[in-house]
C-alpha positions in Angstrom: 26.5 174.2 131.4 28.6 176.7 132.7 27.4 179.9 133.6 28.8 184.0 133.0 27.7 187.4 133.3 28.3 189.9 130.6 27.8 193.1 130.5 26.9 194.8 127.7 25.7 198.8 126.6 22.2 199.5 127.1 21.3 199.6 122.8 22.9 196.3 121.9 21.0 194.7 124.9 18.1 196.1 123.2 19.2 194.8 120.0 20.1 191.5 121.7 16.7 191.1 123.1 14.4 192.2 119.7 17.1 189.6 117.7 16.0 186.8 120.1 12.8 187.4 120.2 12.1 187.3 116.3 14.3 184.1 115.8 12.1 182.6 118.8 15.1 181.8 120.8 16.2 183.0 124.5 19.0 185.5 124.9 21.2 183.0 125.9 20.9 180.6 122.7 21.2 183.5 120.6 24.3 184.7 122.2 25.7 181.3 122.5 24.9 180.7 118.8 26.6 183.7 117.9 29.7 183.3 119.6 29.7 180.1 117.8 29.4 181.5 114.7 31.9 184.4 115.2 34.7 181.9 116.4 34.3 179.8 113.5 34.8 182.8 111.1 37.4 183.7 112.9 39.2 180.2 112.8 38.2 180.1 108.9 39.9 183.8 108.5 43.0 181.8 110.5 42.8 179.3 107.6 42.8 181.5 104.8 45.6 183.8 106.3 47.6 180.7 106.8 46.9 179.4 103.3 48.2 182.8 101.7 51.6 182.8 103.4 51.9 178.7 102.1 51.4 180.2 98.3 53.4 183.2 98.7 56.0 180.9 100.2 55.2 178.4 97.6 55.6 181.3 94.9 59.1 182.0 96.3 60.2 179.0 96.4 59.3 178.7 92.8 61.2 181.6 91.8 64.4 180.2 93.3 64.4 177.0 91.7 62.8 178.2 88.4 60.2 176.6 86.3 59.5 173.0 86.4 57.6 170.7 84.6 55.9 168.1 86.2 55.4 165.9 83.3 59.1 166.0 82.1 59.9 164.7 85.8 57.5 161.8 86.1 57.9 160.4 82.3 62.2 160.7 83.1 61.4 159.0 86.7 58.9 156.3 85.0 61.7 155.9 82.5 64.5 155.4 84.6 63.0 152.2 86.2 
């Protein structure tokens, strides 16, 4: 396991140490668990934010070609064989 130094403002060690110390954990687990935690929301905000650009694009899209009806397409493409 690799190894840092961080260094951090006197209250939020203090506020490091108390949070540790009531979830029964060392400072280090807690702080590993927490960057774990604020990477993953990060990478889930990533997600989201890619998500709404595929619907707006998706919406666009939409709007050039007009509306379409899936049904009408598969019953004419189920017909035509």
């Amino acid at each position: 396991m690799a190894k840092v130094n961080v260094s951090l403002p006197g209250a939020l060690l203090e506020k490091l140490d108390e949070a540790a110390r009531e979830t029964h954990t060392s400072r280090s687990a807690f702080l590993a668990e927490a960057v774990e935690r604020y990477l993953k929301e990060m990478e889930e905000e990533k997600l989201k934010e890619q998500r709404r650009k595929a619907a707006a694009s998706i919406r666009e899209i939409a709007k050039l070609i007009g509306p379409w009806d899936g049904t009408k397409e598969i019953l004419k493409s189920r017909d035509s064989h």
